[in-house]
N, C-alpha and C positions, 0 to 999 in steps of 0.2 A: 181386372183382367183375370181369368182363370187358365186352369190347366188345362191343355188340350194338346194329349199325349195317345187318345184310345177312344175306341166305339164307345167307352164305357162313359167316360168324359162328358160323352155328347150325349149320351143318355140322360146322367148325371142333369145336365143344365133343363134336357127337356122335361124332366121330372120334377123343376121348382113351379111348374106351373103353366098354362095353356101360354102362346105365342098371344092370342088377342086383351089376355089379361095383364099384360107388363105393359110398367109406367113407360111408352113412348110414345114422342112426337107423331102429329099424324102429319105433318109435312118437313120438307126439309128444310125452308126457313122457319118454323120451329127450333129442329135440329139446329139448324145455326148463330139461335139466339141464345141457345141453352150453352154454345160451346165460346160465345161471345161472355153471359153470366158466369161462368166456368174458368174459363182461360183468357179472359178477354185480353192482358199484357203479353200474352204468349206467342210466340211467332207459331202462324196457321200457312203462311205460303211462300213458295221466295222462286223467282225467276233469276236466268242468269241470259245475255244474247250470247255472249261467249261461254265457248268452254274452257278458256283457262280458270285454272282455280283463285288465281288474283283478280279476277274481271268483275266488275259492278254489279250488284246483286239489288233488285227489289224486293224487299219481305214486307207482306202486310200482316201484323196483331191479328188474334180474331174481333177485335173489337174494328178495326181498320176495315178487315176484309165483311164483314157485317154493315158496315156502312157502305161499301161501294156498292155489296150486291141490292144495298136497299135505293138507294141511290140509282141503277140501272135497271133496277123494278119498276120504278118511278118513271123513269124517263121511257120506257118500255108503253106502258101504259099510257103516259103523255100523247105517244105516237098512236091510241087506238088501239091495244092489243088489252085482249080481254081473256076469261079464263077457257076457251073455245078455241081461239089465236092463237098461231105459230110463231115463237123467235125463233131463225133458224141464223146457224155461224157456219162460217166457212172460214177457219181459223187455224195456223198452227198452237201450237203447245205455250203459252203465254197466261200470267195473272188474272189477263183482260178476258180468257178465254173460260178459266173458271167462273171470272166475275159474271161473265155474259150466260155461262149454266145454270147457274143457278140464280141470278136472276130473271132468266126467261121461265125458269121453271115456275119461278114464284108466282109470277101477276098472270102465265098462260103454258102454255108447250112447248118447251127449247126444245129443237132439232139441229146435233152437231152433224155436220156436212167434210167430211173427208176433202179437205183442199188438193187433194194429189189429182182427186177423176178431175175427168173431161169434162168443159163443160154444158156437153149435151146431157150427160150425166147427172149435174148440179143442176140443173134446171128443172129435171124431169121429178127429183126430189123434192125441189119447192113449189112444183104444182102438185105433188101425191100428198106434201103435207099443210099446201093451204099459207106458205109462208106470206105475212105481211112485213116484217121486218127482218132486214141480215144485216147481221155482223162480221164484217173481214177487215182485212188490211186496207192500207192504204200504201197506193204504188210504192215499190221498191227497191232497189237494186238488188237483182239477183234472186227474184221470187216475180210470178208471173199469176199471184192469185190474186190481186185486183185485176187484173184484163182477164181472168176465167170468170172471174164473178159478175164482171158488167157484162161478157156476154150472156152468163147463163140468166143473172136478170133480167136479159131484154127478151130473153122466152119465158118468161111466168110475170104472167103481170099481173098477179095477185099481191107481189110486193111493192110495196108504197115505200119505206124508207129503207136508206143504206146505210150505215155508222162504222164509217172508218176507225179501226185502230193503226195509227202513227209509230212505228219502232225510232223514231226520228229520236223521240224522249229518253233511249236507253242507250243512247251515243254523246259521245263527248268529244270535244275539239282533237285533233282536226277534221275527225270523221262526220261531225254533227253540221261541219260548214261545207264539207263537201258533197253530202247525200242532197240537200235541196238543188244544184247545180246539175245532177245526175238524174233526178230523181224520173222515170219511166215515165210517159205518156202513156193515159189509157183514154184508148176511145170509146165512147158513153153511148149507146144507141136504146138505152129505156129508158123511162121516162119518173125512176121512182128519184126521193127526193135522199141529196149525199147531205151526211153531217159530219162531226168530228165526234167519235163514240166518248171520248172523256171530255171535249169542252161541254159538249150537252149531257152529261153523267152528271157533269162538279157543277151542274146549274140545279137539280133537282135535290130536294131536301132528304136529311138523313134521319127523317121519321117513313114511315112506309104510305103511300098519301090512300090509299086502299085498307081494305080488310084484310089481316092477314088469310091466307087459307087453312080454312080449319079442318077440313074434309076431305079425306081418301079420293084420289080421282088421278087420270090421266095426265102425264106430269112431263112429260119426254117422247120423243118419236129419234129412233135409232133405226138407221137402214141397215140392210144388212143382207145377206146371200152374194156380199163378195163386192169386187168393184167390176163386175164388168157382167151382163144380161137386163134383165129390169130390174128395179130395186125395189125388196122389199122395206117396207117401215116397221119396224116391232112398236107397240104401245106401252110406254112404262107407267108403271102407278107410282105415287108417295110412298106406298107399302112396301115395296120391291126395294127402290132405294133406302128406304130407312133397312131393310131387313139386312139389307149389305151393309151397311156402316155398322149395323148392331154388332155382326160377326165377327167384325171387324174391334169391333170395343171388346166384346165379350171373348172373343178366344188367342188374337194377334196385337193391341198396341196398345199403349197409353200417351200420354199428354208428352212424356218423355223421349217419345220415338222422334228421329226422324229417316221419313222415306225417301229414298232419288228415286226419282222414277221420270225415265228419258221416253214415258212412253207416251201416243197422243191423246187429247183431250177429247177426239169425234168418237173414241172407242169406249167402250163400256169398262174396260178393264180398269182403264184409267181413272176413268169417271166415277166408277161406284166401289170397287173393290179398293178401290186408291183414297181417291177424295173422299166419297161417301162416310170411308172408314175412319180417316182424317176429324173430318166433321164429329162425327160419335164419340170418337176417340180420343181428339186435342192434339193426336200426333202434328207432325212437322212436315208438310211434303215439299220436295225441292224440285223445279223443271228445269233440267239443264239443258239451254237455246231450242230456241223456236221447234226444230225437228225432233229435237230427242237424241235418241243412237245415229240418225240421218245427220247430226251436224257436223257440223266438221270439227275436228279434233277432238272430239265427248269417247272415240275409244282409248285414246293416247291419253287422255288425262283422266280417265273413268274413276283409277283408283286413286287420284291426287283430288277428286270431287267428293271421294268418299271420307278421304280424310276433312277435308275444308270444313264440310260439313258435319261431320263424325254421326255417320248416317249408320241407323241401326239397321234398318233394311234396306236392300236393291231392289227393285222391281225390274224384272228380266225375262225374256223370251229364247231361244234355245237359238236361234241367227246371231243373237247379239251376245250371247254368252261365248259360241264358238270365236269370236270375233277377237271378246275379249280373253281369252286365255291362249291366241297368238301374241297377246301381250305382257311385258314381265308386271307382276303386282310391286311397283314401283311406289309405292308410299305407305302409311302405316293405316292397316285398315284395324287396327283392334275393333273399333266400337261393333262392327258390323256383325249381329246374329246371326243372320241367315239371309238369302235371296227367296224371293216367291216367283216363279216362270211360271205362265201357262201361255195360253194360244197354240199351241202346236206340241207334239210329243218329244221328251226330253231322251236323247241317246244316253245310255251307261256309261260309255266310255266321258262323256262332256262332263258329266257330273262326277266322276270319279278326278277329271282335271281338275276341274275347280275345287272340290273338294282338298284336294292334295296342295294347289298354290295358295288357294286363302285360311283354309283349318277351318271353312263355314261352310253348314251344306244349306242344298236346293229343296226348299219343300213345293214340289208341283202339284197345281191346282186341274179344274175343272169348270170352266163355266160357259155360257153363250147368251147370246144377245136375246133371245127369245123367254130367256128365265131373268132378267134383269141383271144375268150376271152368273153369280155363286151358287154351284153346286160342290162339291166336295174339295176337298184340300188335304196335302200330307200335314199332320200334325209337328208346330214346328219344333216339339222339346219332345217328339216320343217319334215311334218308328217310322221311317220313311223307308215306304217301300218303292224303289228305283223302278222305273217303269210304267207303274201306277198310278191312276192322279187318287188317292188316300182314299178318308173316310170323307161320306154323305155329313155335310153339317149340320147343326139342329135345326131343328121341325122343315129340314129336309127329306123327303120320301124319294127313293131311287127306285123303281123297280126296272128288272131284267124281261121283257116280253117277248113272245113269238106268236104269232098270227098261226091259228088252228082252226079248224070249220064252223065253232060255233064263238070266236071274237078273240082276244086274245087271250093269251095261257104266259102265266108265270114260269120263269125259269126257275132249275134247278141251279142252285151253289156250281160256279164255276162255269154253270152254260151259260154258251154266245149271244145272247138275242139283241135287242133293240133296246138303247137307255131310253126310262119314264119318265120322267120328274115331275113331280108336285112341291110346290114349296109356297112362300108368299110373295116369293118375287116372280111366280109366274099365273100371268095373268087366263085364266080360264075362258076357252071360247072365243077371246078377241083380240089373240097375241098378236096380229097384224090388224093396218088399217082400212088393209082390202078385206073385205068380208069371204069374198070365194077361198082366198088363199088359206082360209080358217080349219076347210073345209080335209075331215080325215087327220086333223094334228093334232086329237087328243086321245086316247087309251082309258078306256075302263072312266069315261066319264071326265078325268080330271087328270091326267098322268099326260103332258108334256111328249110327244113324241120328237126326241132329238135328232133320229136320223142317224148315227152312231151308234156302231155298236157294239156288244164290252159285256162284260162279264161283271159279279161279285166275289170273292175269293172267300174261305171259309172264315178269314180275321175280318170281313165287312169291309175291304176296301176293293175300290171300284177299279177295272181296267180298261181300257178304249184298245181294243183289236180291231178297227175298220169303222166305215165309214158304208150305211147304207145311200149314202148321197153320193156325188162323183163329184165334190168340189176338190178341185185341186189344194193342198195350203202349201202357199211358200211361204217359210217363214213367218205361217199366222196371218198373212193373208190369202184369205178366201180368193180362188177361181173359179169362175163356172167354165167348166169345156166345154159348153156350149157354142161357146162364141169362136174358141178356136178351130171346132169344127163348120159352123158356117163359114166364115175365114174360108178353109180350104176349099169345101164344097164347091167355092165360087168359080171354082177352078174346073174348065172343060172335063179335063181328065180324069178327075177323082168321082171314084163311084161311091165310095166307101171312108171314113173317117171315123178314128177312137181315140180321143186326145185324153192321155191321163195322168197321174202325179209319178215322177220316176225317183228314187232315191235319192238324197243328195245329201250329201255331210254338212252341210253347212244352213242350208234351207230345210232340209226335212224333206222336201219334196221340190221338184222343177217341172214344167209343163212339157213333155212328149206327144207327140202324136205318129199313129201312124193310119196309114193311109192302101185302100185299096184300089189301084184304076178301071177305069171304063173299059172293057172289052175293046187290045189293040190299041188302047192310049201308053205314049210315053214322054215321061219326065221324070226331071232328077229332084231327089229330095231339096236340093239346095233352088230351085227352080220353084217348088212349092213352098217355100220356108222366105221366098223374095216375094210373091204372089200375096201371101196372106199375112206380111208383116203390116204393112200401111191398113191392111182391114180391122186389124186387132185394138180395141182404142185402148187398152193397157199393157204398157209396155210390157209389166211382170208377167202377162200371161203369155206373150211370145213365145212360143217352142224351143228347149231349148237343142231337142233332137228330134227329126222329121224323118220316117222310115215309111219306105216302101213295101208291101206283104202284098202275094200273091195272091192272099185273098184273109179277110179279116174272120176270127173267130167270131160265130154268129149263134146266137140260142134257136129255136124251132120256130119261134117265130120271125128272125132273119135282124132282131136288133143285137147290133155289135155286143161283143160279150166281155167288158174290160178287164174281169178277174184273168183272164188269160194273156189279156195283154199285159198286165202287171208285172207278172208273172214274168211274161220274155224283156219287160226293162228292168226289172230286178238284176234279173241274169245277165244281162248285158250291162249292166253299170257295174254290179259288184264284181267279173268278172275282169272290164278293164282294168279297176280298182286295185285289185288283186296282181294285174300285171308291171302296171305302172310301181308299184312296189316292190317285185321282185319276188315274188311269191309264187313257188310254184304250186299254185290252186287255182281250183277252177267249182263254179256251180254247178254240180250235179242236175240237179230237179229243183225246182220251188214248188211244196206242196201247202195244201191248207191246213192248218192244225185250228182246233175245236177252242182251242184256250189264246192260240198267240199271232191267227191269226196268219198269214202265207210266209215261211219260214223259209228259207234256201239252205239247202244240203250240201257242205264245202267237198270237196270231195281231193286227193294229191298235198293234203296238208296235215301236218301234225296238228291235232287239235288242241294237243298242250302248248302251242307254240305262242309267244304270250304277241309276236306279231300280227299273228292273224287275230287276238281279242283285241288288240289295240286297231287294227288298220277297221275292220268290219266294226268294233265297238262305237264308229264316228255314223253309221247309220243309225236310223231307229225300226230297220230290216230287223228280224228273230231269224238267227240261222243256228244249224248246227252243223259238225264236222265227222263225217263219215270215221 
């Protein structure tokens, strides 16, 4: 592991020699045979269903966990799936769930499937990606993803078999004799064929009964533009994910680490910057219960998991970080270096919490589904700048662009434009599996257009001021307002709709809309907010404020103009905000500033008031104070 403290650092590494010329694996069961010869007695995984810190824990060796994934490659294969063929899962955070990643990866193209959507949703994804086989639960008390998965199989009948995973195995009397007694009915209306994922796993031999894959190719299919419009697929290579795990060896863990990471397995975060890195690396990663932060009591005993385990890293998101610092640090966290958060923009005030209850800071990343992941990161033993997601990591390229009459033009140090990315986890030309969708999303040939957009600062670290897309993020996950807007639309009255992300201390952002009526129509917000809840098929993107406007701000050509709506929910949140405290402030103006992005101007407040940095420091709004 080396030092990775400065731009210079990463120069440093990219100057031993080209990326295509280092001795690595070109696939990831490669990778995980190398870390099976490596570490093979060493604990590689460990599940827990509860979150107390006394409850039953599965760890598999890398030598174990190299046998099942070969093992479920096997059997993978048994069923027909070939290197063209799709495994897709619909699975919470579980062993079985890695097992099922990386061996779908191996013998064809795992596709993890978000269990939360609908499953018109999960359907529509295993026909974009061709699945022949899925992986999920089997009925259970208290989870309804076997009945979303039978019906979303019985619209894609491209899949032939289904392979139950059983939580029934990680229970113990009296719970183990009363789940079969309970256990949910689901009704079957497709026609592919149900197994039991580990009796027919522990049937198939622990030699690999295939070729291994020797060759660079199409390894993962990752949807993504949110859970709610159509979904797109990102195409992952071998390259991408080995290039994650490198980073991951090379700049953050060793065989010695262990990670908690309550986050899920259908996400790339998890999957490559987590596992991936895991695999390269030998560290230790721990999932604690099916959900993650979603389970029940993983915030109340978060840091009694941390000691259990004597976990060097958190892996953490800025919802679950606020969550956790209404909690006391109730057990001895010595071992823990540092937390890594990314998905969503980290508040100063959150980080300065944590910082002060644990004595460990936050180093915040950068990455997205379309680059396989890793783009930048704060360095975790050198300066982390608050705000920020740090330095571009090696034989990563960032450029800053802006669209000028003859293609696009380079920014200058500290100008706004559009992030680039080139790296080797992003794949050129075919980052989605729809061909159209391709179309317009790359820059100067090879430069990744993210859609975000952010600056370089004069030290080389990267900042995110906005968002040239309109997805909502709560909490890291993606909204399209698309859909909230059709939603309303449906509605006689409304002539006009502009659903956008409003502030929120806790989320980052909450779904708003507002709304302009027909000529002579009337209704009450609470009237359109009952209309277009049942239309909405995710819950998260429910509105969580519906406002009436006389008439919506509009650009020359007559499309709604959200910077301006932003703008009046700014004002309107941080102003209750402000009252609800006792504060006698109020927001001036919200203007746009070049470097930070749409900033709100306090205006009846002492700016030295350490109130007002504490109360406003829980957004990740840029204000200042008259």
């Amino acid at each position: 592991m080396r030092d990775f403290r400065s731009p210079e650092d990463v120069r440093t590494v990219e100057a031993e020699g080209a990326w295509e010329a280092r001795d690595l694996p070109v696939s990831v069961y490669q990778a995980l045979t190398r870390a099976r010869d490596k570490w093979g007695n060493r604990p590689a995984i460990s599940f827990q269903l509860f979150s107390d810190p006394k409850a039953q824990a599965e760890t598999y060796t890398w030598a174990q966990l190299h046998n099942r994934v070969t093992q479920a490659a096997n059997l993978f294969r048994s069923l027909g799936v070939q290197e063209d063929d799709t495994v897709a899962y619909v699975l919470p955070t579980l062993n079985d769930t890695a097992i099922a990643l990386l061996g779908g990866m191996t013998v064809g193209r795992v596709n993890p499937i978000n269990p939360l959507l609908e499953p018109e949703k999960i359907s529509s994804i295993l026909r974009e990606t061709g699945a022949k086989v899925v992986v999920t639960l089997k009925a259970f008390p208290k989870t309804d993803v076997a009945q979303k998965v039978a019906e979303a199989v019985a619209h894609a009948p491209e899949v032939k078999h289904v392979l139950e995973v059983d939580l029934l195995r990680h229970l113990s009397p009296p719970k183990s004799w009363i789940v079969p007694l309970i256990r949910p009915k689901v009704t079957v209306h497709h026609h592919a064929k149900v197994q039991d994922f580990h009796a027919a796993m522990f049937e198939c031999s622990k030699a690999l009964s295939f070729a291994a894959p020797n060759t660079d190719r199409v390894a993962a299919y990752f949807h993504t533009g949110g859970t709610t419009g159509t979904p797109k697929v990102a195409q992952h290579r071998f390259a991408g994910m080995i290039y994650n795990g490198w980073l991951g060896a090379e700049l953050l863990f060793n065989e010695r680490d262990v990670l908690l990471c309550p986050l899920p397995l259908f996400h790339v975060f998890a999957a490559y910057p987590i596992l991936m890195c895991c695999v390269m690396s030998g560290a230790h990663v721990v999932f604690p219960t099916p959900q993650g932060y979603r389970g029940e009591g993983v915030f109340d005993n978060f840091w009694k998991l941390i000691e259990r385990w004597n976990a060097t890293f958190m892996i953490t998101v800025p919802t679950a970080l606020s969550a956790l610092m209404q909690r006391p640090v109730n057990a001895d966290v010595s071992s823990l270096r540092t937390g890594i958060s990314g998905s969503a923009p980290l508040p100063k005030e959150l980080y300065r919490r944590f910082e002060e209850a644990t004595g460990v800071q936050i180093s915040e990343g950068y990455g997205l589904t379309e680059a396989t992941c890793l783009v930048s990161c704060n360095p975790v033993d050198g300066l982390k700048k608050v705000g920020s997601v740090g330095i571009p990591l090696p034989f990563t390229e960032v450029k800053i662009l802006r669209t000028g009459p003859d293609g696009f033009i380079d920014c200058a140090t500290d100008e706004v434009g559009e992030i680039c990315v080139s790296s080797p986890g992003v794949f050129e030309g075919a980052t989605y599996t729809e061909a159209d969708k391709n179309n317009d999303l790359f820059a100067q040939g090879r430069f990744l257009r993210t859609g975000d957009l952010g600056r370089i600062d004069p030290d080389g670290y990267l900042w995110i001021t906005g968002r040239a897309k309109d997805l909502i993020i709560r909490g890291g996950h993606n909204l399209d307002p698309a859909e909230i807007e059709e939603a309303l639309l449906t509605h006689a009255a409304v002539g006009f709709v502009g659903a956008i992300g409003q502030p929120d201390p806790v989320t980052g952002e909450m779904p708003c809309a507002y709304v302009e009526l027909v000529g002579g129509a009337q209704v009450t917000p609470e009237e359109l907010l009952a209309h277009a809840t049942p239309r909405i098929s995710e819950r998260a993107a429910i509105p969580k404020h519906v406002e009436v406007l006389a008439e919506l701000p509009k650009t020359a050509v007559g499309k709604v103009f959200k910077p301006d709506l932003r703008k009046l929910a700014i004002a309107r949140v941080l102003d209750a905000d402000l009252s609800d405290a006792g504060l006698d402030a109020r927001v001036d103006t919200v203007f746009e500033d070049k470097k930070r992005g749409l900033v709100a101007q306090i205006t009846g407040a002492d700016a030295t008031d350490p109130r007002l940095a504490e109360r406003l420091g829980r957004f990740t709004v840029a204000w200042d104070a008259k």
